[in-house]
N, C-alpha and C positions, 0 to 999 in steps of 0.2 A: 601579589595575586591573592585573592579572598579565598578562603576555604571555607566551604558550608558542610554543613554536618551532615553524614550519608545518612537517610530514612530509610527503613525498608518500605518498600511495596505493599500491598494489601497481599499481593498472592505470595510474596518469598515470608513474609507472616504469618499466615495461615500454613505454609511448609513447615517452617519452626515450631510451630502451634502443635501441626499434624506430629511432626517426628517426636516430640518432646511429650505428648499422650501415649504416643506409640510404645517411648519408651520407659514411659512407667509401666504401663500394658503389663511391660516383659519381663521387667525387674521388680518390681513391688512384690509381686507372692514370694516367689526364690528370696529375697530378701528379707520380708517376713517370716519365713521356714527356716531362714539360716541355718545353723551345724547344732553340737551337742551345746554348747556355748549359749546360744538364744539369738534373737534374730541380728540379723546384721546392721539392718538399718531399722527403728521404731517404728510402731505405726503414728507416732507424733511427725514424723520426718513425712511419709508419705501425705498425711492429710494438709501438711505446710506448703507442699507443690501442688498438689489440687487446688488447693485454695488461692493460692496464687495465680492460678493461670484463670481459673472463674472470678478470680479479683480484677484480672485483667483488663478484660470487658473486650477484647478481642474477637470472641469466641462464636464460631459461627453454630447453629440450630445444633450441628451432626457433632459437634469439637464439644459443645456442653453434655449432649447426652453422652457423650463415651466418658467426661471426664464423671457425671453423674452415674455412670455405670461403675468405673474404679470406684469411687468414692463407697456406691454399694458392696463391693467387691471385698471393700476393706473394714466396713463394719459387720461382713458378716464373718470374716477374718476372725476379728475381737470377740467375736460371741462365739466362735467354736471354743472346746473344750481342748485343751493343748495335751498333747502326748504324754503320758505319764513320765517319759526322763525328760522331758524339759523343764515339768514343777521340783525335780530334786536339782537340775544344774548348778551350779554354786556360781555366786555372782561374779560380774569378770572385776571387780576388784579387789574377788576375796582369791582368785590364780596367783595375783602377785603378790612376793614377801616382799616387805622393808627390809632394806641393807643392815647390818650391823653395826650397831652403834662402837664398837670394841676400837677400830682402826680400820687397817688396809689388811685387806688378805693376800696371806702368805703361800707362797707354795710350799709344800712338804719336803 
């Protein structure tokens, strides 16, 4: 029996297309706001999925201007001024000590 490779459809693509803008939409800012820590995800991270899906070449009139919208959304992100305990946060690889170089620790 021959097996051909499943394609999707123009419209179950443009659903993928549609969900996957959608859900940067949702998660991008929350992301970028992260905790006392700093954001959770970069905004290097987000502009790599934007970019990717305007790389695509899929993208229908309405699916470019939204992802041209986030994309707005997230440089004007960068250009706000960040809350004053997020410039003192301490970096997340200054939270963790290195183990001890001595042995194994002991209980008391």
């Amino acid at each position: 029996m021959d097996q051909k490779l499943a394609t999707l459809s123009g419209s179950s693509q443009a659903t993928l297309i549609d969900r996957d803008i959608a859900h940067i939409g949702r998660a991008m800012y929350v992301s970028l706001r992260g905790d006392f820590g700093g954001p959770i995800l970069p905004a290097a991270y987000w502009r790599k999925r934007l970019g990717a899906l305007l790389a695509s070449g899929h993208l229908s009139a309405a699916q470019a201007g939204k992802v041209d919208s986030l994309l707005l959304q997230l440089d004007h992100f960068e250009a706000m001024p960040h809350p004053e305990w997020e410039r003192y946060a301490p970096a997340a690889s200054a939270l963790v000590r290195p183990a001890k170089a001595d042995g194994p620790v002991r209980a008391a």
